[in-house]
N, C-alpha and C positions, 0 to 999 in steps of 0.2 A: 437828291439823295445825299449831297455832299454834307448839306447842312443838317440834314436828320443824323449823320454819325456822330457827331460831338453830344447832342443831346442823348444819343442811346448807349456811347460810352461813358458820361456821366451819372446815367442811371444805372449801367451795371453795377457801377464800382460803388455807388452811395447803397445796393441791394447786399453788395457780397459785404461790405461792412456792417449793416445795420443788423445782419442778422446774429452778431457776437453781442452789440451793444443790447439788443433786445430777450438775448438770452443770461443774461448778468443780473443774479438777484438785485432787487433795489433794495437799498441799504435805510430805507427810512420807513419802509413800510413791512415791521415784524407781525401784523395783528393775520388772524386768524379771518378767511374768508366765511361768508354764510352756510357755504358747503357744509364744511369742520364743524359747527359749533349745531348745526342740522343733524351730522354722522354724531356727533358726541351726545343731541339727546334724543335720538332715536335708540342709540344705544343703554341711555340712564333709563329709558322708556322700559325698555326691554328689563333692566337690573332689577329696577319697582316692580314688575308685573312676576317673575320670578319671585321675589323674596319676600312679598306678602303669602302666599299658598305656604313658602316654605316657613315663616314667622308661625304661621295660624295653627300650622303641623304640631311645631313644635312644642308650641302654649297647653295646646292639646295633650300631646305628651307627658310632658309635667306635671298636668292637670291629675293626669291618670293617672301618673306614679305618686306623687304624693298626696291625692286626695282623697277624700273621707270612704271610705267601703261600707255600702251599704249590702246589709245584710240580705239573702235569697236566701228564699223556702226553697226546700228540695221535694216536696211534696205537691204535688200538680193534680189538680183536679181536673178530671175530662168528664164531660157530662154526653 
């Protein structure tokens, strides 16, 4: 038992340190995880699928304000 306490207060003290070293941004690695760039085009996913419906509205729109009018009978024939 004598000889197992050197080793298991070596390993305390190398645990309660390593958990500051391990929580220290790494200074060389700025890039973007797969996660991130998965959330960012799940999201673009989403922006395109909105704003085609709301593009096609609009063309619509415009179409119908300033496009040609055609003329309607107001007399209707029922047989």
């Amino acid at each position: 038992m004598n000889a197992l306490r050197p080793i298991l207060s070596l390993a305390a003290i190398l645990a309660t340190t390593a958990g500051s070293a391990l929580a220290a941004p790494a200074s060389s690695s700025n890039h973007m995880g797969i996660g991130a760039w998965l959330f960012i085009g799940f999201c673009a996913l989403i922006f395109v699928a909105q704003l085609t419906p709301a593009l096609l509205l609009l063309f619509g729109m415009v179409k119908g304000a300033f496009g040609s009018k055609e003329k309607t009978s107001s007399t209707h024939r029922f047989t």
